[in-house]
C-alpha positions as CSV (number, residue, x, y, z in Angstrom):
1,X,91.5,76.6,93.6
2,X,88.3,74.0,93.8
3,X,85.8,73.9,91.7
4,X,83.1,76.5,92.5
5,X,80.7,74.4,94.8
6,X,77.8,75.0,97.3
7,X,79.9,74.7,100.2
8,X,82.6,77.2,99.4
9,X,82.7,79.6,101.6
10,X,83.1,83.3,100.1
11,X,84.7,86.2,101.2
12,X,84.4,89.7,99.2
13,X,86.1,93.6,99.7
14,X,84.4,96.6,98.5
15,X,85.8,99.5,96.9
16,X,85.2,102.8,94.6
17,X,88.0,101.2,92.1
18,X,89.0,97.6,93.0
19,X,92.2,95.7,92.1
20,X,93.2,92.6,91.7
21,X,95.7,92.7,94.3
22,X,93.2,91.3,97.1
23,X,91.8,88.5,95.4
24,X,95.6,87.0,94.7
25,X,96.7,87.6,97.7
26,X,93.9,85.5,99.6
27,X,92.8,83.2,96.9
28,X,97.0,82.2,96.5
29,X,96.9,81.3,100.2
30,X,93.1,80.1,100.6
31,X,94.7,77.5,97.6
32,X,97.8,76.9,99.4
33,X,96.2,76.2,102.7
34,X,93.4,73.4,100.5
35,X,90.7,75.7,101.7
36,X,87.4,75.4,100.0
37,X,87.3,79.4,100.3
38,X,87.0,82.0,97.4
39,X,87.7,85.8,97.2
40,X,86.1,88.3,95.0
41,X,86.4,92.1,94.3
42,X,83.4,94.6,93.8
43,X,82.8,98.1,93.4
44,X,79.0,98.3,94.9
45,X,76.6,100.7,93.7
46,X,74.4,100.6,97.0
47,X,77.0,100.5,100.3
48,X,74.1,99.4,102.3
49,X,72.5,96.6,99.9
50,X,76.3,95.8,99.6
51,X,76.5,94.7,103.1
52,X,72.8,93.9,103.6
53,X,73.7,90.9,101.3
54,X,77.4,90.3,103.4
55,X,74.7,89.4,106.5
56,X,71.5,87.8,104.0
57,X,74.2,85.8,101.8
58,X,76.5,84.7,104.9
59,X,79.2,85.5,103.6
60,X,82.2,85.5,106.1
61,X,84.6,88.3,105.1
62,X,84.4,91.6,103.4
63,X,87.0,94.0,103.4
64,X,86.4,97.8,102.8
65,X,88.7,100.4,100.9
66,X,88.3,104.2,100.5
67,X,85.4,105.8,100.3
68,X,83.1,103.6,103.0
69,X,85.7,103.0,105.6
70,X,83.4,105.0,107.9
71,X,80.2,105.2,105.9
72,X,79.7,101.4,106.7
73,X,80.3,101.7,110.3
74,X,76.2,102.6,110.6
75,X,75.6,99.3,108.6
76,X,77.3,96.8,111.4
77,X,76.2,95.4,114.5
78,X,79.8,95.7,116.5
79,X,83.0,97.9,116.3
80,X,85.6,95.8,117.8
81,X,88.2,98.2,119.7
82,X,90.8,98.3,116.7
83,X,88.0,99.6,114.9
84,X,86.4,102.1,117.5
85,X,89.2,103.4,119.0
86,X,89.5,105.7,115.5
87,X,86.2,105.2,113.9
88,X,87.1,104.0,110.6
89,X,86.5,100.4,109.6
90,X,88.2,97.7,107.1
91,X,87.2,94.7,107.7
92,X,84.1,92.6,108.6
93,X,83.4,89.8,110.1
94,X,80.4,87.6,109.6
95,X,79.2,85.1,112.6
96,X,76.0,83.8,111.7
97,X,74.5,87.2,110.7
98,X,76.3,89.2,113.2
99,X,78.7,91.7,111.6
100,X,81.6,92.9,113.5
101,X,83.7,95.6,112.1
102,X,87.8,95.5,112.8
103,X,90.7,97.9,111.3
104,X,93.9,96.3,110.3
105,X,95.2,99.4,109.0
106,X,96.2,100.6,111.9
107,X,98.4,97.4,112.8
108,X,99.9,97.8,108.8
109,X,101.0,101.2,109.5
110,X,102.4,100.5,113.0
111,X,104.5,98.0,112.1
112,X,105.8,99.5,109.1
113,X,106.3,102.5,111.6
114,X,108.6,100.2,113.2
115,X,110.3,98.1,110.7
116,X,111.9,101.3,108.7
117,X,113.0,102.7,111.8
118,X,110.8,105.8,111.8
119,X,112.1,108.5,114.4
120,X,109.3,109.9,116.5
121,X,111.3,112.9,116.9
122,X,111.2,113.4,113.0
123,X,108.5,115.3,111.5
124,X,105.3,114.5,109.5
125,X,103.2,115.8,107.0
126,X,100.4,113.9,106.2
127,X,98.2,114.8,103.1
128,X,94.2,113.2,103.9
129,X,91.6,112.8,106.6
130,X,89.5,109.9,105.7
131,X,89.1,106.7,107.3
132,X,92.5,105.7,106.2
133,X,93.7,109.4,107.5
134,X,92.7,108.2,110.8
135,X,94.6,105.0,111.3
136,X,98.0,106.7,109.5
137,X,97.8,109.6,112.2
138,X,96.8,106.7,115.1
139,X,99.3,104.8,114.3
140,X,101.9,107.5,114.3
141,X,100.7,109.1,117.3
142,X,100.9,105.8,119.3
143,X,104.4,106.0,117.6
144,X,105.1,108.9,119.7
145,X,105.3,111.3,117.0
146,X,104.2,114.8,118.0
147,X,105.4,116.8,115.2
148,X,102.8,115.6,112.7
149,X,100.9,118.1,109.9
150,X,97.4,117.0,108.5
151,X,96.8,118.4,105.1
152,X,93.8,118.5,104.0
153,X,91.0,121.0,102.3
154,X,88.3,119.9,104.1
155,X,88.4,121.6,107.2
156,X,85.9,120.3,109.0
157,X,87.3,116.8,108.8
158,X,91.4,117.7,108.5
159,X,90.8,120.0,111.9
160,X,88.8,117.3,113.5
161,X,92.0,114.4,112.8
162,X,94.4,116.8,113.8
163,X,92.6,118.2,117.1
164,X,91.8,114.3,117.8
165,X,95.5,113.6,117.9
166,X,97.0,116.9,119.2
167,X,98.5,117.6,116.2
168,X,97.8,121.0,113.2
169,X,95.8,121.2,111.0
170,X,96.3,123.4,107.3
171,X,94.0,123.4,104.5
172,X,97.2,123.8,101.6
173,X,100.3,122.0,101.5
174,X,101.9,125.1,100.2
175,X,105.9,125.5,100.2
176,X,105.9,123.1,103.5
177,X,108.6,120.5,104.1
178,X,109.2,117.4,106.8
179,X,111.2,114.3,107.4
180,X,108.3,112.1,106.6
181,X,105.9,112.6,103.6
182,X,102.6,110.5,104.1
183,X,100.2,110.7,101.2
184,X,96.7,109.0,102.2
185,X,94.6,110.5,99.0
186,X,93.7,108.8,96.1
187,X,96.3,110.9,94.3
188,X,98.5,108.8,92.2
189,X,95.6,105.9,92.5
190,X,95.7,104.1,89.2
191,X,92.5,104.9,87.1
192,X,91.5,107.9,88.9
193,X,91.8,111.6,88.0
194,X,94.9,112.3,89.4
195,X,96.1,109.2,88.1
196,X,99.5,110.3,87.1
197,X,99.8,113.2,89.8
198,X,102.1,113.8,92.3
199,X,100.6,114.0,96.1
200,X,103.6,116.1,97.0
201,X,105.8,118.7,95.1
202,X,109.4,117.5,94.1
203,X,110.5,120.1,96.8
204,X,109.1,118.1,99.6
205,X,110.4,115.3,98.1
206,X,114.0,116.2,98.0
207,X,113.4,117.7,101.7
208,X,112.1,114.8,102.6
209,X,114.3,111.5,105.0
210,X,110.8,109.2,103.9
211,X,108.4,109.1,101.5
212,X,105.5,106.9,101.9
213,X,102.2,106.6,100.4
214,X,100.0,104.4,100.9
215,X,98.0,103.7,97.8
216,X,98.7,100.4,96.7
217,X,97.5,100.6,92.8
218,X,99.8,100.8,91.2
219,X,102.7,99.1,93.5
220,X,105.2,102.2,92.0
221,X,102.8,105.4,92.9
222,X,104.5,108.5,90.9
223,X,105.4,109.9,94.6
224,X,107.3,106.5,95.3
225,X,108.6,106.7,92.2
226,X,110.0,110.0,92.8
227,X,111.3,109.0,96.3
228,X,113.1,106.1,94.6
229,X,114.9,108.4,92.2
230,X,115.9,111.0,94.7
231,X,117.2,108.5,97.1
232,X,114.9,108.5,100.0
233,X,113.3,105.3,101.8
234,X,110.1,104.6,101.0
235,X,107.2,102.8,102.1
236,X,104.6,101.6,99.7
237,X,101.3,101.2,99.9
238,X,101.8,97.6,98.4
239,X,103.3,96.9,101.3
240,X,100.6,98.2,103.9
241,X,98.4,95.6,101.7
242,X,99.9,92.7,102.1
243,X,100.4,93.1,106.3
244,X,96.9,94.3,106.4
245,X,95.3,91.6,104.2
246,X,97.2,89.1,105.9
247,X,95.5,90.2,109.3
248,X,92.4,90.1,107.6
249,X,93.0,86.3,106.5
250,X,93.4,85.1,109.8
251,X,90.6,86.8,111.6
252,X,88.5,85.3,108.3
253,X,89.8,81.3,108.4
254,X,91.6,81.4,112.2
255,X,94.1,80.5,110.0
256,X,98.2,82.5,110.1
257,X,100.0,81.1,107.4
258,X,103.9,80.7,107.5
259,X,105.9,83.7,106.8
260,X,107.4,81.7,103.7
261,X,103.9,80.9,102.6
262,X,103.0,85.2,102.8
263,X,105.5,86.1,101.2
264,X,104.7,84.1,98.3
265,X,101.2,85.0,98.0
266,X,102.8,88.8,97.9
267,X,105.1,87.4,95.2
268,X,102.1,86.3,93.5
269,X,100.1,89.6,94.1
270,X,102.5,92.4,92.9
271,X,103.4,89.4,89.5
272,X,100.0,90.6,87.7
């Protein structure tokens, strides 16, 4: 990595609890590309200062976890479609002060959709309905799943995912089983509350064909943990990271490294 100098060019995320897993992934390939570029995690206090200095301190990039993926949509100047289309954003873009706000969620979750196989005729229950809610049930919609479950205690927003979508909506996960377990809480999020919890019972789990979850801190969730030991495939949240960070890297430097060089930036991520 250069020297820190005035013409780097800096690109940030913002979440409730950052990781490092971000800042190795780009700052591996930002190095391996010999691009005067530097990436850096924060946890703001003030969402809207946050991204008032994103415009006042030009800085190019900022990616956005859980919880502003939709509080920051007021704070930019365009939604591009990927980001309208389900009105949740995690990424911006900075062009001389103008902010435009993309989701590469979405395109993570479709194509690890695709790679394992999914069966849109298998069914779904999927445990949130915040931003990241939204892209997971998009995704899986455009999918052609039909048979998909939002769980989630907040009615207001659980019924308006599911009603957006076509699919149900119940408040309580109760004794309910399906193919595909898709846990898009901060259950099992390292250094939260529910730290060491498991987003679904071990009944659903041993029901279950998939189990995926898409927190990525740690890399091994307790629920993909438990899907390991009981034989099932699962889909990490690690792994929705490193196909959505990657899509955030080239819409940052209109750069797409080689796949040899992203995998070795993932390498590099999950080695911490």
């Amino acid at each position: 990595m250069p020297i820190l100098n005035k013409d780097m060019t800096l690109c940030i995320s913002l979440s409730a609890r950052p990781s490092n897993n971000g800042t190795r992934f780009h700052n591996y390939l930002y190095d391996a590309l010999g691009l005067n570029w530097i990436y850096k995690a924060f946890a703001p206090t003030d969402l809207a200062q946050a991204i008032a200095g994103v415009r006042g301190l030009g800085i190019r990039g900022c990616a956005v976890s859980m919880p502003y993926k939709e509080d920051v949509i007021a704070l930019v100047d365009r939604m591009d479609p990927s980001a309208a289309a389900i009105d949740s954003v995690n990424t911006i873009v900075n062009d001389s002060g103008v902010l435009t706000a993309y989701n590469t969620d979405y395109s993570a979750i479709a194509q690890l959709i695709a790679r394992n196989g999914l069966d849109p005729a298998w069914s779904v229950l999927l445990r949130g309905s915040g931003g990241m809610a939204k892209a997971t049930a998009a995704a899986f919609r455009d999918a052609g799943f039909t048979d998909v479950t939002i769980v989630a205690r907040n009615e207001a927003a659980g019924r308006g995912l599911a009603d957006l979508y076509g699919f149900t909506w119940v408040p309580e996960l109760g004794d309910r089983t399906a193919d595909i377990l898709v846990n898009v809480t901060p259950i099992g999020m390292a250094g939260g509350p529910e730290a060491e919890a498991l987003s679904f019972p071990g009944a659903a789990v041993d029901a279950a064909r998939v189990v995926f979850d898409v927190v990525a801190l740690p890399a091994e969730t307790p629920l993909i943990k438990a899907g390991r030991a009981a034989g099932k495939t699962v889909i990490s949240g690690a792994e929705v990271m490193t196909i959505q960070a990657l899509e955030q890297f080239v819409l940052y430097t209109g750069m797409r490294p080689t796949d040899e060089q992203v995998r070795a930036a993932e390498e590099f991520m999950r080695a911490q």
